[in-house]
MISE-303625 format. One record per atom (N, C-alpha, C): x, y, z. Coordinates in steps of 0.02 Angstrom, whole numbers, padded with zeros to 5 digits, always signed. Example, Ala and Ser with C-alpha at 12.3 -4.5 7.8 and 13.67 -1.06 7.14 Angstrom:
2
+00660-00284+00390;+00615-00225+00390;+00660-00165+00390;+00642-00112+00354;+00684-00053+00357;+00645+00002+00394;
END
This chain:
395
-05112-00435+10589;-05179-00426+10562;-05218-00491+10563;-05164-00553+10547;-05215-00622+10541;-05230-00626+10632;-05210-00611+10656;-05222-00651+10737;-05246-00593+10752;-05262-00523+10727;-05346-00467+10757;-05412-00517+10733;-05394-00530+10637;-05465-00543+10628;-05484-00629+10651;-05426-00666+10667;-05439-00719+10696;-05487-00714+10768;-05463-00656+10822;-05490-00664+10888;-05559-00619+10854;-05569-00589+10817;-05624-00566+10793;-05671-00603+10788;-05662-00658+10729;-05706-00732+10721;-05733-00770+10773;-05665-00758+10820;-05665-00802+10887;-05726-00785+10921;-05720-00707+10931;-05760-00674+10972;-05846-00654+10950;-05830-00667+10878;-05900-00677+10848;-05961-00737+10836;-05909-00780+10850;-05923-00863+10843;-05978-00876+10900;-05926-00867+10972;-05959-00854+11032;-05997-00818+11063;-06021-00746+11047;-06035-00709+11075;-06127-00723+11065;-06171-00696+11094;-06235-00678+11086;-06252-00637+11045;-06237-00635+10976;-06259-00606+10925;-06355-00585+10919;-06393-00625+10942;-06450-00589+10960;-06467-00554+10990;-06426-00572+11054;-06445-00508+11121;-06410-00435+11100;-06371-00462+11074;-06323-00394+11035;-06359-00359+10970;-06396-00388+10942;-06435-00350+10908;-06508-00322+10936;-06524-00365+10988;-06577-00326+11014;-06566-00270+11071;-06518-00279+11092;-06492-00216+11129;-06471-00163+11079;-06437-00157+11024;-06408-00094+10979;-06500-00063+10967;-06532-00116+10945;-06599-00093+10913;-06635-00060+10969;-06644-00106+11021;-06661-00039+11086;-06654+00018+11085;-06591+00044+11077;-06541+00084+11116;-06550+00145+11046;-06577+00107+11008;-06569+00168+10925;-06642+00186+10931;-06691+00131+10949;-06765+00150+10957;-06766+00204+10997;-06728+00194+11061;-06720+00271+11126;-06690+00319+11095;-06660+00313+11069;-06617+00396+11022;-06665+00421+10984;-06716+00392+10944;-06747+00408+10884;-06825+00437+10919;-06828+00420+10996;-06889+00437+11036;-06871+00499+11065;-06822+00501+11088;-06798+00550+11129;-06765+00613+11103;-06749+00611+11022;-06741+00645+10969;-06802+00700+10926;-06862+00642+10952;-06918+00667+10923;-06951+00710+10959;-06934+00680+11055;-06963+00722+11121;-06944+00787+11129;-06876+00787+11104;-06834+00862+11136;-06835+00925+11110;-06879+00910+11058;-06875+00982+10996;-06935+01031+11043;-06966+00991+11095;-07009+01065+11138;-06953+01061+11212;-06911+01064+11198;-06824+01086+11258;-06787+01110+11226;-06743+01143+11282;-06698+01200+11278;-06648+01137+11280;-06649+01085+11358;-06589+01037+11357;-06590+00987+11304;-06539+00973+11292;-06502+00926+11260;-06509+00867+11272;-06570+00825+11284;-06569+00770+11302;-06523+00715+11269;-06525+00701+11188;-06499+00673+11145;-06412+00672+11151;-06387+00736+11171;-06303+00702+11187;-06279+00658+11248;-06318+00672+11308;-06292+00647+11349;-06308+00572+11339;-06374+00566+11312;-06405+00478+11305;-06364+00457+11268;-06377+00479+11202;-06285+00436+11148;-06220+00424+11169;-06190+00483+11207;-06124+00477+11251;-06148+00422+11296;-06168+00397+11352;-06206+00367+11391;-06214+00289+11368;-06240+00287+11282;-06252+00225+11234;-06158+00221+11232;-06121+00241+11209;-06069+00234+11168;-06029+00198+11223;-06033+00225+11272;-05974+00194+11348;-06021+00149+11370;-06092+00140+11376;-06092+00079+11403;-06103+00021+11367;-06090+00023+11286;-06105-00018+11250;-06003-00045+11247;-05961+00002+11241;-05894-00035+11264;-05886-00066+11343;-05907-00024+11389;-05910-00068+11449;-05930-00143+11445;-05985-00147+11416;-06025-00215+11417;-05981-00246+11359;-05939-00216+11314;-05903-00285+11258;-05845-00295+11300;-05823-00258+11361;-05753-00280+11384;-05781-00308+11439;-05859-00330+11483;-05871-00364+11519;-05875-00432+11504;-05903-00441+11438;-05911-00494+11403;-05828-00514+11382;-05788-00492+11366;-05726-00539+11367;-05681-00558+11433;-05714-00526+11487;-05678-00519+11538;-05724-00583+11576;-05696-00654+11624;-05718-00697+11644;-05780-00693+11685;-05833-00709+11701;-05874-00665+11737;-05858-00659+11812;-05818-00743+11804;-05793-00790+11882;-05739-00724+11904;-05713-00707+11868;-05664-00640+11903;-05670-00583+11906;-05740-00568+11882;-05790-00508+11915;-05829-00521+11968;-05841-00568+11984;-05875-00567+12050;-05847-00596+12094;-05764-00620+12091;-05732-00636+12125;-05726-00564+12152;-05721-00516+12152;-05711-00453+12185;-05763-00414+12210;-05837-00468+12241;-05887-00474+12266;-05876-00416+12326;-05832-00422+12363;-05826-00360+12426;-05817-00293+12417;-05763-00295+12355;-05750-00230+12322;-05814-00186+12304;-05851-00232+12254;-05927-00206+12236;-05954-00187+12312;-05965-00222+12357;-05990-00193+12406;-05982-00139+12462;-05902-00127+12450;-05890-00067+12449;-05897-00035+12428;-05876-00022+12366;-05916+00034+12290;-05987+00053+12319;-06029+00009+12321;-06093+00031+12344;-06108+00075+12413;-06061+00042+12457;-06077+00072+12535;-06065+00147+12513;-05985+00161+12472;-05953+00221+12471;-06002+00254+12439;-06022+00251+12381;-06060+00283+12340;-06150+00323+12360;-06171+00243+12426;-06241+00280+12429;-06215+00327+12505;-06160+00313+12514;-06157+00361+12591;-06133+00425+12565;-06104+00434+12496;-06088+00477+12473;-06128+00536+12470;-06184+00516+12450;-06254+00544+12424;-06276+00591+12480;-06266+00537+12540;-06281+00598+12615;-06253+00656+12628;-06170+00666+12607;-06148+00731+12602;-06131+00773+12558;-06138+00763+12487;-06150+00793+12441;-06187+00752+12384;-06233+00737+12393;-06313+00731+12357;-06344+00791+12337;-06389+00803+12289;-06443+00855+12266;-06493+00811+12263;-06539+00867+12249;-06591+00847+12218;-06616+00858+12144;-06634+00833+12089;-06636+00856+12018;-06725+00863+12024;-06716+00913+11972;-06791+00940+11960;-06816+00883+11921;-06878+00894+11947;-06925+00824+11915;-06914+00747+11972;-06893+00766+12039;-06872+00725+12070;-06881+00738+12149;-06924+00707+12193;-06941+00712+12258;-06882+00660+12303;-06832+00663+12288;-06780+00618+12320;-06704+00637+12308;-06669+00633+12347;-06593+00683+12352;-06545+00610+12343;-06529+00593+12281;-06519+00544+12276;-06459+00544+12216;-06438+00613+12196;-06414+00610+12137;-06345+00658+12174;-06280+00656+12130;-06212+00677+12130;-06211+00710+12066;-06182+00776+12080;-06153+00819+12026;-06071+00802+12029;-06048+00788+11932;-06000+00780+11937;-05953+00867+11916;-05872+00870+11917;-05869+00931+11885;-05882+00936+11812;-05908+00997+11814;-05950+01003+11733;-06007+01008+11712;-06051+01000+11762;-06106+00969+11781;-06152+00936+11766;-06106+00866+11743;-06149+00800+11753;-06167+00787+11802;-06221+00739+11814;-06227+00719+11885;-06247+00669+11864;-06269+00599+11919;-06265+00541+11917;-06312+00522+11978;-06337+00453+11969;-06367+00424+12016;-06326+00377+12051;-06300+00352+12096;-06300+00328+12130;-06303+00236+12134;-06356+00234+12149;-06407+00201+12158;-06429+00130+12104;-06409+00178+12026;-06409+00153+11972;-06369+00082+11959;-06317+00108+11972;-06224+00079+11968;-06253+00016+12044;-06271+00043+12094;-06268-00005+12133;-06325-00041+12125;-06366-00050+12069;-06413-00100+12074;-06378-00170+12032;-06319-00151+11981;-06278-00220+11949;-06220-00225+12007;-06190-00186+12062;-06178-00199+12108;-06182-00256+12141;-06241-00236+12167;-06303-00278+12217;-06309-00349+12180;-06303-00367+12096;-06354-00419+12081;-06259-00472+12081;-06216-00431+12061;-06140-00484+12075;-06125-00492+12122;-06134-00434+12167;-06132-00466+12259;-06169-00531+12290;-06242-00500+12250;-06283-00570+12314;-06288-00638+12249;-06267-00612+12190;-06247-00676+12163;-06184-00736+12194;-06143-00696+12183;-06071-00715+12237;-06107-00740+12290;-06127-00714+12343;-06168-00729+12393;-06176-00815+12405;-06244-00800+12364;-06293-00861+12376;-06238-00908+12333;-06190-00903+12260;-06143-00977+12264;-06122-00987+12307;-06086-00965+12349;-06048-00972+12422;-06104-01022+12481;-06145-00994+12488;-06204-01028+12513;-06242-01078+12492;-06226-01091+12444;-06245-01150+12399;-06198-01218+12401;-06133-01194+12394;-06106-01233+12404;-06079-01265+12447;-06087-01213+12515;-06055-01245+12575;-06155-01286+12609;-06183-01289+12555;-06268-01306+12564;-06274-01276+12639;-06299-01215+12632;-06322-01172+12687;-06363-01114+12673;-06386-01153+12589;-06425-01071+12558;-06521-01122+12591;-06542-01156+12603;-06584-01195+12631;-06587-01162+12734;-06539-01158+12755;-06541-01143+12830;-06569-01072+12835;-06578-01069+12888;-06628-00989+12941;-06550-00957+12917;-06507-00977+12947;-06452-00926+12941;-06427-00914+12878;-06415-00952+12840;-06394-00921+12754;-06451-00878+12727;-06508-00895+12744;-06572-00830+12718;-06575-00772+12743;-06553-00771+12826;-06538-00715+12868;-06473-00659+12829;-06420-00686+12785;-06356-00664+12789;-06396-00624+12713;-06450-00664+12680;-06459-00619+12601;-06503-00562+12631;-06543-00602+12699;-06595-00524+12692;-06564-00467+12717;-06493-00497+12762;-06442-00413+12789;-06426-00434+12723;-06409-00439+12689;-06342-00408+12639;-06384-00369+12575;-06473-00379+12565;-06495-00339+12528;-06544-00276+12580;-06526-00301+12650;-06566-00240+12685;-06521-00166+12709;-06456-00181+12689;-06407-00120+12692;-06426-00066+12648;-06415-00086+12579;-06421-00026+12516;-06514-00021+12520;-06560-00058+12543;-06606-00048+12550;-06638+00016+12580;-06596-00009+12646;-06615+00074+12725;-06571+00117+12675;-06523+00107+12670;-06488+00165+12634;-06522+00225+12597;-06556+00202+12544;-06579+00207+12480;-06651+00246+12496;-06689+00211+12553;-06722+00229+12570;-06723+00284+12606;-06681+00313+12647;-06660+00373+12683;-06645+00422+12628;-06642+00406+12600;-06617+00448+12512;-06681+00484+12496;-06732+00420+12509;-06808+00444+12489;-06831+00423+12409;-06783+00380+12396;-06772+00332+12337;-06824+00280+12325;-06896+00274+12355;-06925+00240+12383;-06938+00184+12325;-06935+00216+12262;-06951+00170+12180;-06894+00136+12178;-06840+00152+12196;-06781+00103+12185;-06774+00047+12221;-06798+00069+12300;-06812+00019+12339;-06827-00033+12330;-06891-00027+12295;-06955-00106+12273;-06901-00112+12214;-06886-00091+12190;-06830-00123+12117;-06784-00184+12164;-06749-00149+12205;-06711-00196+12253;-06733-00265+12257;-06765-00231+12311;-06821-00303+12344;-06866-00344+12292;-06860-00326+12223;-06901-00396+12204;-06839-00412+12150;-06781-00388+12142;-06724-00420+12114;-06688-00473+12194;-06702-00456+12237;-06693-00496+12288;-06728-00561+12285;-06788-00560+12266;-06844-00590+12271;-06863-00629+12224;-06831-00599+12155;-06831-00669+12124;-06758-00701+12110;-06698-00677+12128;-06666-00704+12129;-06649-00777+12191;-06691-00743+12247;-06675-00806+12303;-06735-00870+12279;-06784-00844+12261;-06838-00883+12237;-06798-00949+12177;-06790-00920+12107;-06746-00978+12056;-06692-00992+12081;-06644-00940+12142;-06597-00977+12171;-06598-01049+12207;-06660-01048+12214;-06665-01144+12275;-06685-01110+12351;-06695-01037+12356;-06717-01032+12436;-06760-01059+12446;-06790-01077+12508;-06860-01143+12506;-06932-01095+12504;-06980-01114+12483;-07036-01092+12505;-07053-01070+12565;-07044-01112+12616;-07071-01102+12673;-07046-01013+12703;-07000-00983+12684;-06944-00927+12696;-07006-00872+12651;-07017-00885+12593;-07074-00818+12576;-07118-00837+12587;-07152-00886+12612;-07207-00883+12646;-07210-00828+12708;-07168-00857+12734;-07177-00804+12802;-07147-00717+12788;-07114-00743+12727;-07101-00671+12710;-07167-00630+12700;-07206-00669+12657;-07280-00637+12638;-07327-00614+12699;-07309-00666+12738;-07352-00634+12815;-07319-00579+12858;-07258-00565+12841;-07225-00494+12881;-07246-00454+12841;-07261-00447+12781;-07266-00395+12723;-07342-00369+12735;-07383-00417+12734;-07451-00412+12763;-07471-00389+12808;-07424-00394+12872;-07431-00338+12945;-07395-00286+12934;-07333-00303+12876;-07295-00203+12874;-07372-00157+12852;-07401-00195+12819;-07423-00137+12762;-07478-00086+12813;-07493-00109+12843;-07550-00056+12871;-07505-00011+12931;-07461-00039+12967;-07409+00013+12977;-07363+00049+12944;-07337+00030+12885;-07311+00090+12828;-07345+00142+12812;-07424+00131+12797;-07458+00167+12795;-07485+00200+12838;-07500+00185+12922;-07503+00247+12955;-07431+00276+12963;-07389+00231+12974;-07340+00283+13020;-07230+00304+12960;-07264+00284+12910;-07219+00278+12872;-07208+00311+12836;-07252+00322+12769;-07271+00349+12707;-07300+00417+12725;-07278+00471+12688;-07289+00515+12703;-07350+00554+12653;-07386+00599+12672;-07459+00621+12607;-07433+00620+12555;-07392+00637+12524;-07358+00640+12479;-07381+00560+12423;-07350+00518+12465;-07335+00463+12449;-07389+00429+12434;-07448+00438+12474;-07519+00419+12497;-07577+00432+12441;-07569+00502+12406;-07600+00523+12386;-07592+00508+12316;-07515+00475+12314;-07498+00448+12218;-07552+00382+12220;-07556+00349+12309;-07582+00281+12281;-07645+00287+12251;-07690+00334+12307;-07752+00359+12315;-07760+00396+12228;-07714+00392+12186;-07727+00436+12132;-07750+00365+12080;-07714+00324+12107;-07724+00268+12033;-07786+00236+12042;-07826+00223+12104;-07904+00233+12096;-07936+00296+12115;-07918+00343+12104;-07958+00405+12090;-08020+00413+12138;-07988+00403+12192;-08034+00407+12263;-08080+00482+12279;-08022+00517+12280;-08054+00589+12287;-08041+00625+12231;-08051+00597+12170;-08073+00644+12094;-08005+00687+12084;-07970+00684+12124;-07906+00708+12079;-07847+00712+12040;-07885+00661+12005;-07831+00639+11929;-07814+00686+11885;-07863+00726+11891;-07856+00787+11813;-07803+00839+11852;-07806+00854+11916;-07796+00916+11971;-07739+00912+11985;-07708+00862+12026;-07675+00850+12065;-07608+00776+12058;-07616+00762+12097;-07566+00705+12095;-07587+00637+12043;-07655+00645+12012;-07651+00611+11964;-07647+00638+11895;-07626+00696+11883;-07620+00740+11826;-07575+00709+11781;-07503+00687+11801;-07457+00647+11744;-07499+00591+11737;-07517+00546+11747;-07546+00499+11722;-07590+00495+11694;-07645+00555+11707;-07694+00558+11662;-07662+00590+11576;-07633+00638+11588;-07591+00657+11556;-07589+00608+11486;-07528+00553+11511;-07489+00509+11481;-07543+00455+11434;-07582+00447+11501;-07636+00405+11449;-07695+00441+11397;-07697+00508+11396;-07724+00549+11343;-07664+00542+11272;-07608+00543+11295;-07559+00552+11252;-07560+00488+11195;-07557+00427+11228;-07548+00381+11203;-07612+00348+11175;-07690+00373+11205;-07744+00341+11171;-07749+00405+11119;-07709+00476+11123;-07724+00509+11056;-07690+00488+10994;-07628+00439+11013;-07579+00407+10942;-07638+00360+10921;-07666+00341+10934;-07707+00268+10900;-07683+00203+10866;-07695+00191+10804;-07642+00122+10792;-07597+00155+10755;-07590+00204+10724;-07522+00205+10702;-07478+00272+10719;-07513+00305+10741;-07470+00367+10793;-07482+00434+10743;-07462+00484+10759;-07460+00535+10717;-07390+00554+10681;-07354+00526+10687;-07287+00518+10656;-07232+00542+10694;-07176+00524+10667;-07120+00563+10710;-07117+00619+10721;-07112+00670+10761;-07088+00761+10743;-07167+00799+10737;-07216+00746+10754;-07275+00790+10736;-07333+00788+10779;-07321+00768+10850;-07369+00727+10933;-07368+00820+10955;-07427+00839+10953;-07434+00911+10953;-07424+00902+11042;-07439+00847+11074;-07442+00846+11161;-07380+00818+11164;-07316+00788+11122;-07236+00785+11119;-07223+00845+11135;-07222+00881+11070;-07199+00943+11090;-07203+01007+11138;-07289+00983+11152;-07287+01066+11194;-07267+01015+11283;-07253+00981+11276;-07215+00949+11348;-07269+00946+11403;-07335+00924+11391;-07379+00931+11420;-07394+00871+11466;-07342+00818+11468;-07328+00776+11506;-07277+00788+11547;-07282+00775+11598;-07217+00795+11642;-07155+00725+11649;-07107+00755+11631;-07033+00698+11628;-07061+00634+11577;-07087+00667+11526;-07104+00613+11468;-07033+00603+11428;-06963+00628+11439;-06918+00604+11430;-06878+00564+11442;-06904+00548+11517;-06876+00475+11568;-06917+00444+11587;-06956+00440+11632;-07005+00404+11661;-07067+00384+11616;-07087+00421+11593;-07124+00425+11521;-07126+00437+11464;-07086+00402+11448;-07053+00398+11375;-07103+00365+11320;-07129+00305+11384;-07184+00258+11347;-07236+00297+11301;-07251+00349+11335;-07317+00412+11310;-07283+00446+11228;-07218+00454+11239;-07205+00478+11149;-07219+00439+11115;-07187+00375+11131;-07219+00314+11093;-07284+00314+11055;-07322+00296+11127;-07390+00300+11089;-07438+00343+11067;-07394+00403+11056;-07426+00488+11027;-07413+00473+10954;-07339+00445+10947;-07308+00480+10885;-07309+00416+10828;-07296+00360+10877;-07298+00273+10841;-07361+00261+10862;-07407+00255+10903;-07452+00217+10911;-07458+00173+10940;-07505+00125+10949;-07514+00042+10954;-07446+00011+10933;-07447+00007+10877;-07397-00037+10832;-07346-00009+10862;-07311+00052+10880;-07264+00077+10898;-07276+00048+10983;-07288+00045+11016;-07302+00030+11098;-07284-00030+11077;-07318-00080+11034;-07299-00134+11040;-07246-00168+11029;-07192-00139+10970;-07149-00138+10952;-07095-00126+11020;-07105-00087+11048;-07062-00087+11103;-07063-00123+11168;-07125-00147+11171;-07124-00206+11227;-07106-00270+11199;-07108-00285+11132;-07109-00353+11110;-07005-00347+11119;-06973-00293+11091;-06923-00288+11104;-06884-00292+11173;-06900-00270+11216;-06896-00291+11308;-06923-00372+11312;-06980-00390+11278;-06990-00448+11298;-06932-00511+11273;-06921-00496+11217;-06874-00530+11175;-06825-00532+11213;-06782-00495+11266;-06713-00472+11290;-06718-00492+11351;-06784-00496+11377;-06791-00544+11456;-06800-00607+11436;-06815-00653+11367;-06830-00697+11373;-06743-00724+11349;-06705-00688+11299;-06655-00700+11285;-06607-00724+11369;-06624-00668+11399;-06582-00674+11457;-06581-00730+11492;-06652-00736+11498;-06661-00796+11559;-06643-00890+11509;-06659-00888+11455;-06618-00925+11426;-06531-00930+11409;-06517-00861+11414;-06431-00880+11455;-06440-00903+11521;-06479-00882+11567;-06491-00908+11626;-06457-00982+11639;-06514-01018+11607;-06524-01086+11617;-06468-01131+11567;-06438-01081+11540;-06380-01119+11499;-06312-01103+11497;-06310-01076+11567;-06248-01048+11587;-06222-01111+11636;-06162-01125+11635;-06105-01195+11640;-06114-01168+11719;-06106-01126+11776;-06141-01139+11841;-06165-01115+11889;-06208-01117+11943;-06231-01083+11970;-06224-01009+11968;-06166-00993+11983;-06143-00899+11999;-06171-00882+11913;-06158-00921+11888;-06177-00886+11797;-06256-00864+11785;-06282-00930+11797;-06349-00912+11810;-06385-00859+11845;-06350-00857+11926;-06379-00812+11957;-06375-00738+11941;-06314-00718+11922;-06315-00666+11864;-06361-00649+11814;-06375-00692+11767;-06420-00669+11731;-06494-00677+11757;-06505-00727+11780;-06561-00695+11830;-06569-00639+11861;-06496-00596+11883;-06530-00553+11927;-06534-00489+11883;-06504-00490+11815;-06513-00460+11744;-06593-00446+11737;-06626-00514+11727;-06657-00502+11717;-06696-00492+11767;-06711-00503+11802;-06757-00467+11871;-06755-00379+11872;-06693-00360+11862;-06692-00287+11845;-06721-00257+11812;-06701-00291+11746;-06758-00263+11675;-06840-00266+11684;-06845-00332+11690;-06936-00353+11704;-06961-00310+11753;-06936-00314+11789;-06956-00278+11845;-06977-00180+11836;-06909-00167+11830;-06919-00099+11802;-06960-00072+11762;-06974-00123+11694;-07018-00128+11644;-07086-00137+11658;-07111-00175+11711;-07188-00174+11743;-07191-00114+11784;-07155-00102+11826;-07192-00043+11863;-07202+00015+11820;-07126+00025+11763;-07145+00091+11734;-07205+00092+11674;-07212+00048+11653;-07273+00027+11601;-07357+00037+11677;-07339+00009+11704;-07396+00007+11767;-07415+00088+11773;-07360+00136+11789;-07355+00185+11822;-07391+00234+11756;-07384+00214+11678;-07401+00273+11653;-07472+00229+11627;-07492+00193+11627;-07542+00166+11612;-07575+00179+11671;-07586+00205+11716;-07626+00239+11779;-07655+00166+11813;-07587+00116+11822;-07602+00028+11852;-07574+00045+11925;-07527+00073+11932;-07476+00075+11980;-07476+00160+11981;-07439+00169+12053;-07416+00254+12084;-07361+00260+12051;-07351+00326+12031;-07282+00367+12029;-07232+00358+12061;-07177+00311+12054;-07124+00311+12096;-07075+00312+12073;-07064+00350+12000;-06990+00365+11974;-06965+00324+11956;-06974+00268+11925;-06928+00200+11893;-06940+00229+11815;-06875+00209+11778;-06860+00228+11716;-06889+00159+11664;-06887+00176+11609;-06905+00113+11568;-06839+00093+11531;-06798+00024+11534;-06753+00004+11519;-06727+00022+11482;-06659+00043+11449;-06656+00051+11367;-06672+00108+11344;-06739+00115+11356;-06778+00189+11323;-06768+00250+11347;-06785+00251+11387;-06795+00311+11458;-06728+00369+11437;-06724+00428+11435;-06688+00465+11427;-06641+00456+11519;-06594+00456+11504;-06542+00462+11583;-06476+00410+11587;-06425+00446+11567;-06366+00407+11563;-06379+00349+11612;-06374+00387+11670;-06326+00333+11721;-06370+00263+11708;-06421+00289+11695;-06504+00209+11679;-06452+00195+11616;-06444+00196+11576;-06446+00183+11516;-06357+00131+11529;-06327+00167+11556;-06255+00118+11602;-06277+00057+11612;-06314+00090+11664;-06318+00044+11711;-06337-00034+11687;-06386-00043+11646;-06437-00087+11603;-06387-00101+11548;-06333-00079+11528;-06299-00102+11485;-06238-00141+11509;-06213-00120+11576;-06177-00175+11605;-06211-00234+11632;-06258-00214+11650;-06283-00280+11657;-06300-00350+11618;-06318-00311+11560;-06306-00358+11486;-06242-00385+11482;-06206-00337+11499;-06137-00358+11462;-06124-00420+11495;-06140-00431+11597;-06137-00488+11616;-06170-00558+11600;-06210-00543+11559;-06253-00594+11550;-06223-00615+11460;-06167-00564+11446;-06144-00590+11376;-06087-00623+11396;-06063-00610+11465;-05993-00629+11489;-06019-00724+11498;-06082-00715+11516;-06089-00790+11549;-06109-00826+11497;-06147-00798+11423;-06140-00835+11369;-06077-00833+11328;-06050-00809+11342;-05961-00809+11310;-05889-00847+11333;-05932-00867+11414;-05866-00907+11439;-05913-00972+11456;-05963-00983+11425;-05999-01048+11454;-05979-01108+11419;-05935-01118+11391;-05907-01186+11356;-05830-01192+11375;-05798-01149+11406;-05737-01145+11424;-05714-01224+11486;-05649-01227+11465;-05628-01271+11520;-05633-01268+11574;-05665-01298+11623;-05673-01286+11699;-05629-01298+11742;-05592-01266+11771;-05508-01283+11795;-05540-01321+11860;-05590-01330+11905;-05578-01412+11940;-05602-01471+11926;-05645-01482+11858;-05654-01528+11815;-05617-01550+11762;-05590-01503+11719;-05534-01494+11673;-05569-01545+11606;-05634-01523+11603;-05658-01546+11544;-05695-01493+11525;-05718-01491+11477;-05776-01429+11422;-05839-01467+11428;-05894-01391+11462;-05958-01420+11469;-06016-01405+11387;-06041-01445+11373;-06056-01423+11301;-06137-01429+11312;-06145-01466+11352;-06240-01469+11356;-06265-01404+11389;-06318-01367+11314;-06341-01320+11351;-06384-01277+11387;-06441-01339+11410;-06493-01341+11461;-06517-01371+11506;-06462-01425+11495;-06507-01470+11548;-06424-01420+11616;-06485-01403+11682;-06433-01381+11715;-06439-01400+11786;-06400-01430+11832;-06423-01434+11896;-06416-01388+11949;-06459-01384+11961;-06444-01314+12025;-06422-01346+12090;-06445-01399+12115;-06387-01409+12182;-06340-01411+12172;-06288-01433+12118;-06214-01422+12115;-06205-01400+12071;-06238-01353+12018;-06195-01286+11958;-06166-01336+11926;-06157-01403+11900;-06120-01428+11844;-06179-01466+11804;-06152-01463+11753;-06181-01527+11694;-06170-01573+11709;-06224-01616+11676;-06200-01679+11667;-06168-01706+11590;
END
C-alpha cells in the first residue's frame, strides 16, 4: 500500500495537473452539451461520448507514464497502422448519414469508427520521429529531407482524399505545416510552397472540386442568394441559433431550435450552436477560452520539453487542436465552407473524442518524462525554457 500511494505522489508531483484539469472540464462541458442536445433524438448520443471519455482518458494516463521516446520509437509501426487502416476503408468503408464521404468502418455491434481520426496522432509521432532523424543527421535544411516530409505527409493525404475526406485533408496539411515551420524547415521551402498553392488553386477549381464542393464555398459569400435554400441553410441555421441565445442563453433543456433539431449535425460539427442557444455569449466564450487555455498549455510543454522529438509532438498536438478549432468555429460562424471538421473535446463522436485525448496524453508523456536522466548525457535536464532547437538539449 506504501509503495501504490508513494508512485501515486510520484505521479502527481510530475504530472500536468492543469492540462489535466482542463481536459476533465472540457470533456464534462461536452457531456452536459450533448446531454442537453439529445432530448429531440431517438439515438443515444450521450453513451457512446462517455464510453469514448472513459477509454480515452485511461489511454492518455498510460501514455503519459509510458516514455514518449518509446512510442515513437515504433514510428514505422504507426505507419503501418495508418496505411492498413485508411486502405481498409476502400474495401469495407460506409458511408454515415450526415456525411458526403465513405470514410468510416462498422465495427461488430455496430459501432463504427473513423479511420482517419486515429491516423491523424499517427501521422503527428511519425513525422515527429521523422524530422528528429533529420535533424540530427542536419538534413532537415536540404531539398531532400523536405522532399522525404512532403512524401511521408502526401501518402495518408491522396489516401484520405480518395475517401472524399476532403476536411480532414486541410487538417493534415496544416498540422504538416506548422509542424515543419517551428520545426527549423527554412523559409525559402514555403515560400515556394505558397507559389504552387497559388497555381493549384484555379486548377482545383476547374478541374478538381466537384459542384458540390463549389457551391459550400459560393455559400459563405452568398453569391447566388442561397443561404436560406440550399447549401447555405446549416449555417444560416447555426448562426440564428446562437444570435437567438444572446448573453446568457436560454438555459439548459430549454433552446426551443436545440430541440426541434433544426440545425443539421448540431451534435458534432455544430455543437458550437447549442452553446450559444442555451449558454449564450458567456457560454461560447467559456468554451473557447477553455480550448484556448489547452493550446496555450500545450505549446508551453512544447518549448519545455528536454528534446527536439518532445517538442515536435506537442506541437503537432497542438496544430491538431487549433487547427480543427478555427475551421469548425469558421464553418458555423458562416467564415469558412462546410467541410465536416469536429470541434475538439466537444463535438459529439467517439473516435474524435479518442483521438484528441491521446494526443494529450502525448504531450503529458513529454511533460512527465522531461526531467528524467538522459541515458547519452547521463545528467538531469532541469531548465525549463530556455531550449535549443539545432541540437534538442539544454544548456
Amino acid at each position: 500500500m506504501q509503495t501504490i500511494l508513494k508512485n501515486l505522489k510520484s505521479f502527481f508531483i510530475k504530472t500536468d495537473k492543469m492540462l489535466w484539469l482542463l481536459t476533465i472540464v472540457a470533456t464534462v462541458y461536452s457531456v452536459i452539451l450533448i446531454q442537453s442536445m439529445q432530448r429531440g433524438y431517438r439515438y443515444n448520443f450521450l453513451f457512446s461520448q462517455v464510453l469514448a471519455i472513459i477509454i480515452g482518458l485511461f489511454i492518455a494516463l498510460l501514455m503519459t507514464i509510458i516514455d514518449y521516446r518509446r512510442i515513437a520509437d515504433k514510428w514505422i509501426l504507426f505507419i503501418v497502422l495508418s496505411l492498413g487502416l485508411l486502405v481498409l476503408v476502400f474495401f469495407i468503408g460506409i458511408n454515415v448519414t450526415g456525411t458526403d464521404d465513405t470514410a468510416w468502418i462498422v465495427l461488430p455491434g455496430g459501432l463504427s469508427f473513423q479511420p482517419s481520426e486515429f491516423v491523424k496522432v499517427f501521422f503527428i509521432i511519425s513525422l515527429s520521429k521523422h524530422m528528429q532523424i533529420l535533424n540530427e543527421k542536419d538534413r532537415l535544411h536540404s531539398l531532400f529531407g523536405v522532399l522525404s516530409l512532403l512524401l511521408h505527409t502526401a501518402v495518408p493525404v491522396v489516401l484520405i482524399h480518395a475517401q472524399g475526406d476532403d476536411g480532414t485533408v486541410l487538417v493534415f496539411l496544416f498540422i504538416f505545416i506548422i509542424m515543419a515551420f517551428i520545426g527549423g524547415v527554412q523559409l525559402r521551402y514555403f515560400l515556394i510552397m505558397i507559389l504552387l498553392v497559388a497555381t493549384a488553386v484555379p486548377i482545383a477549381w476547374n478541374f478538381i472540386l466537384n459542384e458540390e464542393q463549389k457551391n459550400r464555398f459560393m455559400a459563405v459569400f452568398d453569391l447566388d442568394g442561397n443561404a436560406m435554400t440550399n447549401y447555405g441553410w446549416q449555417q444560416y441555421q447555426g448562426k440564428v441559433s446562437i444570435a437567438s441565445g444572446g448573453m446568457n442563453g436560454t438555459g439548459l433543456g430549454n433552446g426551443a431550435r436545440v430541440s426541434s433539431g433544426i440545425v443539421p449535425e448540431q451534435e458534432n460539427d455544430f455543437i458550437f450552436t447549442v452553446a450559444g442557444e442555451e449558454l449564450g455569449f458567456i457560454g461560447c466564450l467559456l468554451l473557447l477560452a477553455i480550448i484556448l487555455i489547452i493550446a496555450v498549455k500545450i505549446m508551453i510543454n512544447a518549448f519545455s520539453a528536454r528534446d527536439y522529438l518532445g517538442k515536435m509532438l506537442c506541437v503537432g498536438v497542438f496544430a491538431m487542436i487549433s487547427v480543427q478549432t478555427i475551421i469548425n468555429i469558421g464553418m458555423v460562424l458562416g467564415l469558412l465552407p462546410v467541410i465536416g471538421i469536429t470541434l475538439p473535446l466537444f463535438s459529439s463522436g467517439g473516435t474524435s473524442a479518442l483521438a484528441v485525448l491521446m494526443g494529450i496524453g502525448l504531450v503529458h508523456s513529454v511533460h512527465y518524462h522531461k526531467e528524467e536522466i538522459d541515458t547519452h548525457n547521463g545528467h538531469i535536464k532541469h531548465n525549463k525554457y530556455k531550449y535549443l532547437t539545432n541540437t534538442g538539449y539544454y544548456k
